[in-house]
LUMLUMDREN-2810 file (N, C-alpha, C; in Angstrom, 1 decimal):
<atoms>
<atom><aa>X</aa><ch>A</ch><at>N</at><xx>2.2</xx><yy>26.3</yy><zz>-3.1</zz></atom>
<atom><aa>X</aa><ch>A</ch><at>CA</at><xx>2.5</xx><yy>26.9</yy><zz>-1.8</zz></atom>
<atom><aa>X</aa><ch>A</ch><at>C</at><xx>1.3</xx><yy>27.5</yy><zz>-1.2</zz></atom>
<atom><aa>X</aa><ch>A</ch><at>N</at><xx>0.4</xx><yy>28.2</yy><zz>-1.9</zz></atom>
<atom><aa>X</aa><ch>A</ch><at>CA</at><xx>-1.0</xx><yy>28.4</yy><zz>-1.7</zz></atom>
<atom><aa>X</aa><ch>A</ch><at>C</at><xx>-1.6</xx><yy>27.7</yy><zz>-0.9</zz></atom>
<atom><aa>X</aa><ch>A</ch><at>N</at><xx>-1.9</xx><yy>26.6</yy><zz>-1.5</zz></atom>
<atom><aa>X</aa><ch>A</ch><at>CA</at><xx>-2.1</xx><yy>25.1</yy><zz>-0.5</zz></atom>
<atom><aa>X</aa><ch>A</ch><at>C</at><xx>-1.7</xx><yy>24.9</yy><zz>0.9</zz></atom>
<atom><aa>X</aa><ch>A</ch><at>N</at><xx>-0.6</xx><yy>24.8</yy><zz>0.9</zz></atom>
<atom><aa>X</aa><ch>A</ch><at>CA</at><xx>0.0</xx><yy>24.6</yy><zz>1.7</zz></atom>
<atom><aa>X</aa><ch>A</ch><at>C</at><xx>-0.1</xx><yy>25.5</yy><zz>3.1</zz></atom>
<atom><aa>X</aa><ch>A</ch><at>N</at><xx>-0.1</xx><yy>26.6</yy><zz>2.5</zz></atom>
<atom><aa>X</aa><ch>A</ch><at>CA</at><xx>-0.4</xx><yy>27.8</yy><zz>4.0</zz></atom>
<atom><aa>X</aa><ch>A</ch><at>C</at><xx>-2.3</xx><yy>28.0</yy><zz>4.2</zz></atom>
<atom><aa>X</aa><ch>A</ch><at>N</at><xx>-2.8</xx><yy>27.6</yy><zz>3.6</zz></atom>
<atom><aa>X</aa><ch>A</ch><at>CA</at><xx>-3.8</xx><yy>26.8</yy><zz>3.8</zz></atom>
<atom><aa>X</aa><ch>A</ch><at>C</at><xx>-4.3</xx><yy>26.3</yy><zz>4.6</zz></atom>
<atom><aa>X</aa><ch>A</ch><at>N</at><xx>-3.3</xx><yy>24.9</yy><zz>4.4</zz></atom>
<atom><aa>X</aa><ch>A</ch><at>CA</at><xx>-3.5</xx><yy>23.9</yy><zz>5.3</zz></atom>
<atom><aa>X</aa><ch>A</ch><at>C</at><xx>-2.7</xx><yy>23.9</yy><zz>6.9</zz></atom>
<atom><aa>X</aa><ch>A</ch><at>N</at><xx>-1.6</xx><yy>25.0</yy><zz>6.8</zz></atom>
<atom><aa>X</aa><ch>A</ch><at>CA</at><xx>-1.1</xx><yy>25.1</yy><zz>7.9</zz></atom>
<atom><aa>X</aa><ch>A</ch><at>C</at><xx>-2.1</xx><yy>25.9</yy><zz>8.7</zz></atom>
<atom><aa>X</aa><ch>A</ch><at>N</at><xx>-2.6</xx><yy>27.0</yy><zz>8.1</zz></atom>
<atom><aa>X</aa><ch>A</ch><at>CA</at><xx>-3.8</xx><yy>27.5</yy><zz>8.7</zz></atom>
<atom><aa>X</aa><ch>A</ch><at>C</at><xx>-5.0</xx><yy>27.0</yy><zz>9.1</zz></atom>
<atom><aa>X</aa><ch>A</ch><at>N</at><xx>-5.2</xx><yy>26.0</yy><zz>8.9</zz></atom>
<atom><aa>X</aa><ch>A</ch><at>CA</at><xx>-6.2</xx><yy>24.9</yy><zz>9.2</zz></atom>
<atom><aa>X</aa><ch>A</ch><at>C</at><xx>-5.5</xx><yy>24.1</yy><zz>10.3</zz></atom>
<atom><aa>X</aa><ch>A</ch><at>N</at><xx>-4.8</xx><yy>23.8</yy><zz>10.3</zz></atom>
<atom><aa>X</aa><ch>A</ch><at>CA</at><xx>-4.0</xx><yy>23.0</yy><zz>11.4</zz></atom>
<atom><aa>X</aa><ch>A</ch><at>C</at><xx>-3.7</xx><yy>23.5</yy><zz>12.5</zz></atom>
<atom><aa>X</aa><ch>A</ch><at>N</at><xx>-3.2</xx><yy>24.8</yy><zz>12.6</zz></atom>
<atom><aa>X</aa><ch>A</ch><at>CA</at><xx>-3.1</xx><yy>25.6</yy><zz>14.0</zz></atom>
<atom><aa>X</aa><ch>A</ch><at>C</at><xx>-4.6</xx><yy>25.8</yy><zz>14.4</zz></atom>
<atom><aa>X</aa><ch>A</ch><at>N</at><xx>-5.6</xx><yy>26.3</yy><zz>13.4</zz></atom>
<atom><aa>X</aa><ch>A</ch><at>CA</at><xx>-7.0</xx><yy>26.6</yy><zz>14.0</zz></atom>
<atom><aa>X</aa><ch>A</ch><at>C</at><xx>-7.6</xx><yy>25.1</yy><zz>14.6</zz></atom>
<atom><aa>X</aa><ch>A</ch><at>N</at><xx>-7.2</xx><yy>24.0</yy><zz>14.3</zz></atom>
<atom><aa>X</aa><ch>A</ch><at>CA</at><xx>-7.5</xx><yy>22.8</yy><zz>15.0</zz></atom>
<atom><aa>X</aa><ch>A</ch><at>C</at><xx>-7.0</xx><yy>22.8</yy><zz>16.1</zz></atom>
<atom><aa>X</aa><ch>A</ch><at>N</at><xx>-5.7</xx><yy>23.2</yy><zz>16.2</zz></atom>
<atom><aa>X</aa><ch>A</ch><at>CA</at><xx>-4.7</xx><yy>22.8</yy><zz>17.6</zz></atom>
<atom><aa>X</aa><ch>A</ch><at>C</at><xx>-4.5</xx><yy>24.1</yy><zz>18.4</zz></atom>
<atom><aa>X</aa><ch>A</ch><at>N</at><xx>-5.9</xx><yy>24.3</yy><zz>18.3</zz></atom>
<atom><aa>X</aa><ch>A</ch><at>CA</at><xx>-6.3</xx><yy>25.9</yy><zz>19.5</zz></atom>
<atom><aa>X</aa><ch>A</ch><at>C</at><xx>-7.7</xx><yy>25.7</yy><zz>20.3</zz></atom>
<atom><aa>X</aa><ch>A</ch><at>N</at><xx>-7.6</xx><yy>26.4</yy><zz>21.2</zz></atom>
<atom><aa>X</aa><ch>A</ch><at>CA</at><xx>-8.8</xx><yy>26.5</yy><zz>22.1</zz></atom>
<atom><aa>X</aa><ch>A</ch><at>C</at><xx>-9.1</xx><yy>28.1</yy><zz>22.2</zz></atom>
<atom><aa>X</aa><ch>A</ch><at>N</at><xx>-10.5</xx><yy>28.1</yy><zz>22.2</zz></atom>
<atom><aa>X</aa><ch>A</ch><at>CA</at><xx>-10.8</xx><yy>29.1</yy><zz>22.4</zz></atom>
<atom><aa>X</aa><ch>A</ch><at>C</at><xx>-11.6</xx><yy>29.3</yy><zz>23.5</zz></atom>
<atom><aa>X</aa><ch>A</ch><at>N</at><xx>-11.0</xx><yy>30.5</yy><zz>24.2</zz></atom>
<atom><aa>X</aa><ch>A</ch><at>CA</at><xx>-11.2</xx><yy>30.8</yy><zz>25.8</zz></atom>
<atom><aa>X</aa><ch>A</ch><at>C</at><xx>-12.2</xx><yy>32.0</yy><zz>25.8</zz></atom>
<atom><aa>X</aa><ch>A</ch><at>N</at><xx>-12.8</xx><yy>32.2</yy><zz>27.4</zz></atom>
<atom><aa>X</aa><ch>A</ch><at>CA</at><xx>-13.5</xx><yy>33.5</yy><zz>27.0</zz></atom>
<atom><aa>X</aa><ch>A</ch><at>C</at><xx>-13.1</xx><yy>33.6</yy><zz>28.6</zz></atom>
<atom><aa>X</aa><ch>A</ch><at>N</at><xx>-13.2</xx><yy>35.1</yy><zz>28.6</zz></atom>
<atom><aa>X</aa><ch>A</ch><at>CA</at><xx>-12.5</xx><yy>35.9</yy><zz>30.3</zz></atom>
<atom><aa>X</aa><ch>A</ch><at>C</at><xx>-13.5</xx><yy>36.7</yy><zz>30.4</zz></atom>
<atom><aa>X</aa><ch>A</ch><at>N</at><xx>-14.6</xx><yy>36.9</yy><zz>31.4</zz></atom>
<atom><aa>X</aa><ch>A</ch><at>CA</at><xx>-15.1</xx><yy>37.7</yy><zz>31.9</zz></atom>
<atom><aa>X</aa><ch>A</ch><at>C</at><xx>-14.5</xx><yy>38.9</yy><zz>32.7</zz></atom>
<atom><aa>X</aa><ch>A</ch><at>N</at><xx>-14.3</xx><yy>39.9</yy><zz>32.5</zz></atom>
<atom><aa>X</aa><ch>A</ch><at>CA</at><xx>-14.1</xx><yy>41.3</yy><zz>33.1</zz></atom>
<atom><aa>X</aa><ch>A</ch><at>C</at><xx>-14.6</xx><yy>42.3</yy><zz>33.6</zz></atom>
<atom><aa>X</aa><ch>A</ch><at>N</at><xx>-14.7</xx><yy>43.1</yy><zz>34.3</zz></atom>
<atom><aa>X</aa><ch>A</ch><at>CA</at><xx>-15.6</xx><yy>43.9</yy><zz>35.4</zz></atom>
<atom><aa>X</aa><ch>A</ch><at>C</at><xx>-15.8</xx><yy>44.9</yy><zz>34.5</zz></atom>
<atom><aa>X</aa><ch>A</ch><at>N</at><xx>-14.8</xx><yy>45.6</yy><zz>33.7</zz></atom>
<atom><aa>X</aa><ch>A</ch><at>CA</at><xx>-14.7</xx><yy>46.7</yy><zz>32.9</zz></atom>
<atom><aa>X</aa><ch>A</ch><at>C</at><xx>-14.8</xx><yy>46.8</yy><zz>31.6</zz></atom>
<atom><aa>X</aa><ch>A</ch><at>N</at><xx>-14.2</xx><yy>45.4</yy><zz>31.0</zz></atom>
<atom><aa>X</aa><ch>A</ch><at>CA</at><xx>-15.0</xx><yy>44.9</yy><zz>29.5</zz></atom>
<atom><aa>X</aa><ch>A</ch><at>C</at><xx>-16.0</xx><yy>44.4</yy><zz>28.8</zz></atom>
<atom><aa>X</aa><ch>A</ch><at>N</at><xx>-16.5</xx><yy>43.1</yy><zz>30.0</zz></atom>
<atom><aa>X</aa><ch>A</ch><at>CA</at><xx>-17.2</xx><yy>42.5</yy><zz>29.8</zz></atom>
<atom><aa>X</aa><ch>A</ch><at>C</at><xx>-16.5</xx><yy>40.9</yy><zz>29.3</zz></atom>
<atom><aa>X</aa><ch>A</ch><at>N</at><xx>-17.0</xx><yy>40.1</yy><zz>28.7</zz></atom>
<atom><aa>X</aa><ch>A</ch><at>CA</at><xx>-16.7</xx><yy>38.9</yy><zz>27.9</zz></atom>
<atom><aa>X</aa><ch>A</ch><at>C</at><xx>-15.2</xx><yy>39.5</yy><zz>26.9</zz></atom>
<atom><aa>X</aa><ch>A</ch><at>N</at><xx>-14.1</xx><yy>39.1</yy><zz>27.3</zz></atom>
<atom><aa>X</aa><ch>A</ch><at>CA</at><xx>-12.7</xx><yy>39.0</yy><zz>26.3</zz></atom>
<atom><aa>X</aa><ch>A</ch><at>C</at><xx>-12.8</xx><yy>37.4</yy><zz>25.4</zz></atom>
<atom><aa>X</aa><ch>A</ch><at>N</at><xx>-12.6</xx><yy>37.3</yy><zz>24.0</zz></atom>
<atom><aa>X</aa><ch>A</ch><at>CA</at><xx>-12.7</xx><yy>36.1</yy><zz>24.0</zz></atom>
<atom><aa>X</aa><ch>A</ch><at>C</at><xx>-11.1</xx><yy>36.1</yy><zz>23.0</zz></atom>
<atom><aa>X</aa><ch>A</ch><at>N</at><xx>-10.4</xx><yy>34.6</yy><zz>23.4</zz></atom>
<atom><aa>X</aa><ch>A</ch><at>CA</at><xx>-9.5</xx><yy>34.8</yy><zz>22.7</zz></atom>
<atom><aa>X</aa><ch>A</ch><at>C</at><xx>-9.0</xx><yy>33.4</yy><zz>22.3</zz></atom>
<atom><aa>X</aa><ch>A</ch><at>N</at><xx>-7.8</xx><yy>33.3</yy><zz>21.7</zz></atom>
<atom><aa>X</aa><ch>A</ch><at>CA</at><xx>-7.7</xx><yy>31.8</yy><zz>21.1</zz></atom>
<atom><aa>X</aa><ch>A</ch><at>C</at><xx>-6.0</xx><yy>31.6</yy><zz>22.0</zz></atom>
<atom><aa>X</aa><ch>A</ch><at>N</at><xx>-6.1</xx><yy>30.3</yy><zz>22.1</zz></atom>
<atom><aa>X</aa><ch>A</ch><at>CA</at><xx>-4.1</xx><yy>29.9</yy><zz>22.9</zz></atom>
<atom><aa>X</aa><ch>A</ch><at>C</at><xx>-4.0</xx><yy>28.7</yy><zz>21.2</zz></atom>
<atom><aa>X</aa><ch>A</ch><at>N</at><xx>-2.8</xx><yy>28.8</yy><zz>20.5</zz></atom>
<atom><aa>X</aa><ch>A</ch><at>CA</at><xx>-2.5</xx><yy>28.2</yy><zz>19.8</zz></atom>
<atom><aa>X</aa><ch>A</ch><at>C</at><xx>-1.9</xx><yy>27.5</yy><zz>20.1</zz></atom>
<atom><aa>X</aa><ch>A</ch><at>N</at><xx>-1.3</xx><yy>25.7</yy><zz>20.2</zz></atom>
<atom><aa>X</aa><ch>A</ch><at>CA</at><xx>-0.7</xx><yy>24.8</yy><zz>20.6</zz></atom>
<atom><aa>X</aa><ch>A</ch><at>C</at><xx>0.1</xx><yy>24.4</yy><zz>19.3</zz></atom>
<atom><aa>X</aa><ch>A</ch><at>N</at><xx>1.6</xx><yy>25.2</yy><zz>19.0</zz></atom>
<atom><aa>X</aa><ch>A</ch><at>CA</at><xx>2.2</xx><yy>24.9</yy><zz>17.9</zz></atom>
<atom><aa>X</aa><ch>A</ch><at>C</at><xx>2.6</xx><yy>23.8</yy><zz>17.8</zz></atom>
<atom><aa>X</aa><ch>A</ch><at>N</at><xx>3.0</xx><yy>23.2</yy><zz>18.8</zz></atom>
<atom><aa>X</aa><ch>A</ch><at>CA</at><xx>4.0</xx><yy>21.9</yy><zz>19.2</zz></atom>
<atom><aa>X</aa><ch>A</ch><at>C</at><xx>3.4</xx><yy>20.8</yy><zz>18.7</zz></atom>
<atom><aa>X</aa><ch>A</ch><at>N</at><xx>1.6</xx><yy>20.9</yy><zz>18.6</zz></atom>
<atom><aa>X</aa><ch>A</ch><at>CA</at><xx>0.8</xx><yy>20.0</yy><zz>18.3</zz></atom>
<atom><aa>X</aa><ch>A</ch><at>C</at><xx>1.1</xx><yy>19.8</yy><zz>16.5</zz></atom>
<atom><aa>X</aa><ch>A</ch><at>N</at><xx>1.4</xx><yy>21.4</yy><zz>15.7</zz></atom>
<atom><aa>X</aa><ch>A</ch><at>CA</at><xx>1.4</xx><yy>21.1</yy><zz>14.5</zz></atom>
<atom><aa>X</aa><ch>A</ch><at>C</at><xx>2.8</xx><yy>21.0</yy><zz>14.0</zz></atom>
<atom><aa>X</aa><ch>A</ch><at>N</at><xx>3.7</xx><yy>20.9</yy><zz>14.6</zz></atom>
<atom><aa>X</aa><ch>A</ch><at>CA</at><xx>5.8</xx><yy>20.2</yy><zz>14.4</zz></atom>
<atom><aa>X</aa><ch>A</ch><at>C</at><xx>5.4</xx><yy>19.6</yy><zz>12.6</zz></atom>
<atom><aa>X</aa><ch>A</ch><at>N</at><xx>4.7</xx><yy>18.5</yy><zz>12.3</zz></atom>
<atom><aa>X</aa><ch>A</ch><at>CA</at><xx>4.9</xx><yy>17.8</yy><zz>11.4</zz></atom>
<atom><aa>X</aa><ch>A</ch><at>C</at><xx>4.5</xx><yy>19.1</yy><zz>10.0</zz></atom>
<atom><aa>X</aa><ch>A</ch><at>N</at><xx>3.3</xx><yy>19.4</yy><zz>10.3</zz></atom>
<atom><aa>X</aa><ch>A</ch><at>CA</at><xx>3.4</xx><yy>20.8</yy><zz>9.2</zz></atom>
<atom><aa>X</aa><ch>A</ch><at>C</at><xx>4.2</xx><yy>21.9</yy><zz>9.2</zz></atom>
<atom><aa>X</aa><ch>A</ch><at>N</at><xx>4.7</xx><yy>22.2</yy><zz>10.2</zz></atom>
<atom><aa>X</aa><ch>A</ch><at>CA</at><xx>5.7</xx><yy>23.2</yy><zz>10.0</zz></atom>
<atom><aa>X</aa><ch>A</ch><at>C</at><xx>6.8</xx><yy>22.8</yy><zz>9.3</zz></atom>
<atom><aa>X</aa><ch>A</ch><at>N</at><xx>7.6</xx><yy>21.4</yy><zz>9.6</zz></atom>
<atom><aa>X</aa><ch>A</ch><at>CA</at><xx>8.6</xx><yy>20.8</yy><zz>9.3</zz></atom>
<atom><aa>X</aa><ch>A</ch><at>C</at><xx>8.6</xx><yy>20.4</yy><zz>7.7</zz></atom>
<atom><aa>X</aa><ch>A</ch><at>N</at><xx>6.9</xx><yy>20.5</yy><zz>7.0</zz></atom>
<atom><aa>X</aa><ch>A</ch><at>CA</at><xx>7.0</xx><yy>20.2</yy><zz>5.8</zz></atom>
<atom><aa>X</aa><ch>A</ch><at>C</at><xx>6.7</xx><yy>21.6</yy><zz>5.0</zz></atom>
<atom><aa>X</aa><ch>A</ch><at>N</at><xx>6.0</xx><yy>22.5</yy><zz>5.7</zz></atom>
<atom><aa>X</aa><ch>A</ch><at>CA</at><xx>6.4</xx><yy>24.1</yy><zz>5.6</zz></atom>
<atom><aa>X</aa><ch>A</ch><at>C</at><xx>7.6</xx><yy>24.2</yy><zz>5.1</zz></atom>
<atom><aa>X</aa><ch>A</ch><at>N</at><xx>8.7</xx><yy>24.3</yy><zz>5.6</zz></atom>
<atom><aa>X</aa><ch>A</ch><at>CA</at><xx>10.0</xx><yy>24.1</yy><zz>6.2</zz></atom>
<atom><aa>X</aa><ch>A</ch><at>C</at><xx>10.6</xx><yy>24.1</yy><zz>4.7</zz></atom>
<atom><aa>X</aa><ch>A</ch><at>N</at><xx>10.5</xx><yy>22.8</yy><zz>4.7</zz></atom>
<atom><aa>X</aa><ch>A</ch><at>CA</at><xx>11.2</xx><yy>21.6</yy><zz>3.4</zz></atom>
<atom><aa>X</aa><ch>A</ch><at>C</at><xx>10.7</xx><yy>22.4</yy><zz>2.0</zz></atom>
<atom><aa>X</aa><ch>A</ch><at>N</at><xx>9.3</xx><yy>23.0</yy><zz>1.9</zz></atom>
<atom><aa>X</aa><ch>A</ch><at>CA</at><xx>9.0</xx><yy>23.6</yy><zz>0.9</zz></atom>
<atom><aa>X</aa><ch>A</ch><at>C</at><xx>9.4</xx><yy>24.8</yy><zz>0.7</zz></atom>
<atom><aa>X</aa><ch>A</ch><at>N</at><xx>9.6</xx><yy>25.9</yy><zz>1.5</zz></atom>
<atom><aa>X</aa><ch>A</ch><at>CA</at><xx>10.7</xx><yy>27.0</yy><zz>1.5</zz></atom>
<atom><aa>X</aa><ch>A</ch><at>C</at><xx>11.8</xx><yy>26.6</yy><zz>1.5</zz></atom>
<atom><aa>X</aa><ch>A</ch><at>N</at><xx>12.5</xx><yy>26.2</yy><zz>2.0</zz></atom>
<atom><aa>X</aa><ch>A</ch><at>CA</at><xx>13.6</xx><yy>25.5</yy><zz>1.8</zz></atom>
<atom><aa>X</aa><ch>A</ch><at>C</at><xx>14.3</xx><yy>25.5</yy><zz>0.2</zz></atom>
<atom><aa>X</aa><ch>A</ch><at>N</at><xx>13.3</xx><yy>24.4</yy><zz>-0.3</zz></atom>
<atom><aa>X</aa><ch>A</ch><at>CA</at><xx>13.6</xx><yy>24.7</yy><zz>-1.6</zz></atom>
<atom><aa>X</aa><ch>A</ch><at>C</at><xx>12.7</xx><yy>25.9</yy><zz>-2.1</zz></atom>
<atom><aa>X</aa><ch>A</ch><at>N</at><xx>12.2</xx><yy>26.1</yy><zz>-2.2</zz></atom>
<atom><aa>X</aa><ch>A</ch><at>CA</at><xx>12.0</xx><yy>27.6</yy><zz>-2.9</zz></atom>
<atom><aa>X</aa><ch>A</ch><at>C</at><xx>13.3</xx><yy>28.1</yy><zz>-3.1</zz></atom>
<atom><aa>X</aa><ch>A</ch><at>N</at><xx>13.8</xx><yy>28.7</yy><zz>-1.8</zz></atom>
<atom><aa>X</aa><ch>A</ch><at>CA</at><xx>14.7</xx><yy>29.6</yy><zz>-1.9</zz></atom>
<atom><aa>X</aa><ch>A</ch><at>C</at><xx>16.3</xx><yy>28.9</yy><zz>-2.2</zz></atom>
<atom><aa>X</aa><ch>A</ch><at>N</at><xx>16.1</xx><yy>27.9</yy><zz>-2.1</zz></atom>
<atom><aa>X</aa><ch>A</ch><at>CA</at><xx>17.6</xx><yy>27.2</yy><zz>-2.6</zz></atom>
<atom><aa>X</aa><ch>A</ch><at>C</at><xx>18.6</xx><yy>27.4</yy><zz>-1.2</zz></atom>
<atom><aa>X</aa><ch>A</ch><at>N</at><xx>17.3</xx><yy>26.9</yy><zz>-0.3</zz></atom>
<atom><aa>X</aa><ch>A</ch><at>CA</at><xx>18.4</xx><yy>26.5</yy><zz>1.0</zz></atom>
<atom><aa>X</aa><ch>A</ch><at>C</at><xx>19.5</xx><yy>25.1</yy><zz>0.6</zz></atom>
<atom><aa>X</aa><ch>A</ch><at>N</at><xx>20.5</xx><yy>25.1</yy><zz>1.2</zz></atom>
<atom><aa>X</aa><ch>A</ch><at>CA</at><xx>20.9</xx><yy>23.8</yy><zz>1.5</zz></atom>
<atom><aa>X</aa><ch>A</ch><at>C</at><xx>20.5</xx><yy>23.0</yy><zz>2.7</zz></atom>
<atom><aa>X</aa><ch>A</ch><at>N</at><xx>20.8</xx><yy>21.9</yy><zz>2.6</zz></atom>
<atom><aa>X</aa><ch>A</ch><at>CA</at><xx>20.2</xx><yy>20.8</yy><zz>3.5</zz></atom>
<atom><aa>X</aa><ch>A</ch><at>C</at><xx>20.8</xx><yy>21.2</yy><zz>4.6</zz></atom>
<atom><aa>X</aa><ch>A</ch><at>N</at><xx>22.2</xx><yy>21.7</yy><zz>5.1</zz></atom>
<atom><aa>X</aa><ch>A</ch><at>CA</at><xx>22.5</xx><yy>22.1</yy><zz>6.6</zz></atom>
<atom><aa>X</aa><ch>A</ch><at>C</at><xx>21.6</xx><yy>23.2</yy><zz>6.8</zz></atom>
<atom><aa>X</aa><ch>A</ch><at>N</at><xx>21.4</xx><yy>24.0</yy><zz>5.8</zz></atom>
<atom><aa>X</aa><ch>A</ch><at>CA</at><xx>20.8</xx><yy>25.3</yy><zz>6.2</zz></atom>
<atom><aa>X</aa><ch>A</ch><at>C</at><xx>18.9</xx><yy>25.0</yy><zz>7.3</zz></atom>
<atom><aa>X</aa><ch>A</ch><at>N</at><xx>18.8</xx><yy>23.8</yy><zz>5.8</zz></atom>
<atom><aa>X</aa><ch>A</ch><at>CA</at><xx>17.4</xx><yy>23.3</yy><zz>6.2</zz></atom>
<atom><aa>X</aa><ch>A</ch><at>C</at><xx>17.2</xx><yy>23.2</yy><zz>7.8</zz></atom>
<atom><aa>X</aa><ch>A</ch><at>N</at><xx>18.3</xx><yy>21.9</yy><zz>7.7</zz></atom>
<atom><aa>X</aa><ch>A</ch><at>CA</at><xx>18.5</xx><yy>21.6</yy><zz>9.0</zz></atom>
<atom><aa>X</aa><ch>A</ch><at>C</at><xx>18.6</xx><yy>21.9</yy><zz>10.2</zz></atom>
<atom><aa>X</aa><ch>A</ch><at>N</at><xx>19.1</xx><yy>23.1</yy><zz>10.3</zz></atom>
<atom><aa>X</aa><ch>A</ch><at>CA</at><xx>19.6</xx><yy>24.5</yy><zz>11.2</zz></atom>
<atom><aa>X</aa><ch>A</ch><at>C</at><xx>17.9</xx><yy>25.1</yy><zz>11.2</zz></atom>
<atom><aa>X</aa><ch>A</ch><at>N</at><xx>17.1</xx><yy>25.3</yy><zz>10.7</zz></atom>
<atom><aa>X</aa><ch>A</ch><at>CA</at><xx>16.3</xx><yy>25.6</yy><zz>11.0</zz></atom>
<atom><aa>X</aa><ch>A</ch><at>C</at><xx>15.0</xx><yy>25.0</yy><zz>11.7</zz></atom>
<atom><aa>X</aa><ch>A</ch><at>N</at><xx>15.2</xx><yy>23.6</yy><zz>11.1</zz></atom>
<atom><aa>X</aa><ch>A</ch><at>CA</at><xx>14.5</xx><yy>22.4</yy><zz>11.8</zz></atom>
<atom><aa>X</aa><ch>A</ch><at>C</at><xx>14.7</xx><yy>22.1</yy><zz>13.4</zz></atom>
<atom><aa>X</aa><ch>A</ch><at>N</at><xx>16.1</xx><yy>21.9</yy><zz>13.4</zz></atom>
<atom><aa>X</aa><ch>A</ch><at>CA</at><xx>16.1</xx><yy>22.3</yy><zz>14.7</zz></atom>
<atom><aa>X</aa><ch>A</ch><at>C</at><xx>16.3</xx><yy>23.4</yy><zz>15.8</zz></atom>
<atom><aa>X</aa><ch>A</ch><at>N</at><xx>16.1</xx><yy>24.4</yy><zz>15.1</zz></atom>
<atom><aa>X</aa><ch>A</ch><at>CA</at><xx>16.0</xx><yy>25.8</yy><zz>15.8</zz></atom>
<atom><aa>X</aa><ch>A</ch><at>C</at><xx>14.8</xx><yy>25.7</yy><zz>15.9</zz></atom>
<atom><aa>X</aa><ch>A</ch><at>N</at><xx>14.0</xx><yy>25.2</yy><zz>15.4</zz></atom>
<atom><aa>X</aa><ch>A</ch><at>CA</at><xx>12.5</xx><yy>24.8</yy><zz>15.6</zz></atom>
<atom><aa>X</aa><ch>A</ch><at>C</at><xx>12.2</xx><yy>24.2</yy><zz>16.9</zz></atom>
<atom><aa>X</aa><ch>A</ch><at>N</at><xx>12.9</xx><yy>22.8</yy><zz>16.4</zz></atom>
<atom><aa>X</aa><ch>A</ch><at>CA</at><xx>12.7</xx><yy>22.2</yy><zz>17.6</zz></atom>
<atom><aa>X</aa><ch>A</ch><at>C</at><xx>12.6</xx><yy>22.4</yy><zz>18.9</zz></atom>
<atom><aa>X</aa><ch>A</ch><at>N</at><xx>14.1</xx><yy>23.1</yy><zz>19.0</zz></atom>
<atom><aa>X</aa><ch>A</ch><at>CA</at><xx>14.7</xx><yy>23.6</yy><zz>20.1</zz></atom>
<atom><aa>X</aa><ch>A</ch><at>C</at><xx>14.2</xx><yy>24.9</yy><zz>20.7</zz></atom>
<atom><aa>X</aa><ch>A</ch><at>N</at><xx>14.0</xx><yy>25.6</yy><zz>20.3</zz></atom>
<atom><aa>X</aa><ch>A</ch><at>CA</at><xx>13.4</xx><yy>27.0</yy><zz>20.5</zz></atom>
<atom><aa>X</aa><ch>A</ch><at>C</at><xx>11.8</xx><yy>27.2</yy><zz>20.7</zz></atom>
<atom><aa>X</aa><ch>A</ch><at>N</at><xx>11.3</xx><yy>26.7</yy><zz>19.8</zz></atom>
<atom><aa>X</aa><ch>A</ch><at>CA</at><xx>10.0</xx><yy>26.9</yy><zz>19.4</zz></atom>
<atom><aa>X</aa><ch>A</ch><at>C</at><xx>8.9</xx><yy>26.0</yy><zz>20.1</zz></atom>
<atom><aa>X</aa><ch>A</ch><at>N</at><xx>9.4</xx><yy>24.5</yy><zz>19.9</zz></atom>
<atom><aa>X</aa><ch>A</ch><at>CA</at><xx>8.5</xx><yy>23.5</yy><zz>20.5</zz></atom>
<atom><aa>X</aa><ch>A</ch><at>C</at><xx>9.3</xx><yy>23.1</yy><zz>22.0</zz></atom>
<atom><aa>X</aa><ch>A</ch><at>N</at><xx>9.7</xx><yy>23.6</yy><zz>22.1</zz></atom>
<atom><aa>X</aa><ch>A</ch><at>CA</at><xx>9.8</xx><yy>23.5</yy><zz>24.1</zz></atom>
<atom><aa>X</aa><ch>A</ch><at>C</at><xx>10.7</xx><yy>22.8</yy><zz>24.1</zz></atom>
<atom><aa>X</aa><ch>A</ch><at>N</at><xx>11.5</xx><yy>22.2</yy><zz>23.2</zz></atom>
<atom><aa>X</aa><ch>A</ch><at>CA</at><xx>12.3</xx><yy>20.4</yy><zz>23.4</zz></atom>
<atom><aa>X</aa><ch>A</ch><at>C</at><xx>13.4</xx><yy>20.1</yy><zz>23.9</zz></atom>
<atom><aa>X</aa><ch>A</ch><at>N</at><xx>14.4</xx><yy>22.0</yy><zz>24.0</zz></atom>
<atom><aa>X</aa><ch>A</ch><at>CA</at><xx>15.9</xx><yy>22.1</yy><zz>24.0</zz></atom>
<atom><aa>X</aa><ch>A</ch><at>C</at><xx>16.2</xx><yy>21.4</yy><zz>25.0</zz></atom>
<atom><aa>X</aa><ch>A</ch><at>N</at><xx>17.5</xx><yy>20.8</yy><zz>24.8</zz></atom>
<atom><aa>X</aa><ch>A</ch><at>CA</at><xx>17.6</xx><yy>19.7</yy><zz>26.4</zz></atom>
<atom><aa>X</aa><ch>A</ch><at>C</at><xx>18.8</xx><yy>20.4</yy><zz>27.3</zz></atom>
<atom><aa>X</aa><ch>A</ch><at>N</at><xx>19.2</xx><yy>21.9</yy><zz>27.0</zz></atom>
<atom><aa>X</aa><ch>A</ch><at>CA</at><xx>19.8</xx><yy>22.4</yy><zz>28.0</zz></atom>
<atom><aa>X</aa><ch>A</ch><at>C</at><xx>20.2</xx><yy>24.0</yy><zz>27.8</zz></atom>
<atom><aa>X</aa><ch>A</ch><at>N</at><xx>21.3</xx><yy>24.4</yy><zz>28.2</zz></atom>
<atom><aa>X</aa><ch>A</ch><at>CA</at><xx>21.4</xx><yy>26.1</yy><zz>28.5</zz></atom>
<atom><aa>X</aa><ch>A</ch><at>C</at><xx>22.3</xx><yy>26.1</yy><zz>27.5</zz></atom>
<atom><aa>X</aa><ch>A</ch><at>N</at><xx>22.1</xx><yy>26.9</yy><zz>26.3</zz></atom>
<atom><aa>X</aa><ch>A</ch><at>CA</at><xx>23.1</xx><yy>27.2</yy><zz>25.2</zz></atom>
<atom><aa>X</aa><ch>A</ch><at>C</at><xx>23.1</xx><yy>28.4</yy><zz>24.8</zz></atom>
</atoms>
């Protein structure tokens, strides 16, 4: 599991940009935008490894995979 959050933290820090904002009163802000949506396939195997850890069941899994989907990565296809 070690590993693995690792690697998910490697994967977000790929699927970011880092920006810098000039301000009158601060000077240089510099900050990062993370693009989760870009890393769906590691979170979903994230997921699958907690999952079992904790002795989810497969609907349970499921229900959160797509709460993912739906919520998180932009994808919901309507008002619920």
């Amino acid at each position: 599991m070690k590993a693995l959050g690792k690697d998910i933290s490697r994967n977000f820090q790929s699927n970011s940009l880092r920006k810098e904002t000039y301000y009158k009163n601060t000077g240089i802000v510099i900050r990062y935008e993370f693009y989760h949506s870009q890393s769906e396939l590691i979170i979903d195997e994230t997921d699958k490894v907690l999952a079992e850890h904790y002795g989810l069941k497969e609907g349970e899994l499921d229900f959160i995979i797509n709460y993912d989907i739906k919520h998180r990565m932009g994808k919901g296809g309507g008002d619920e």
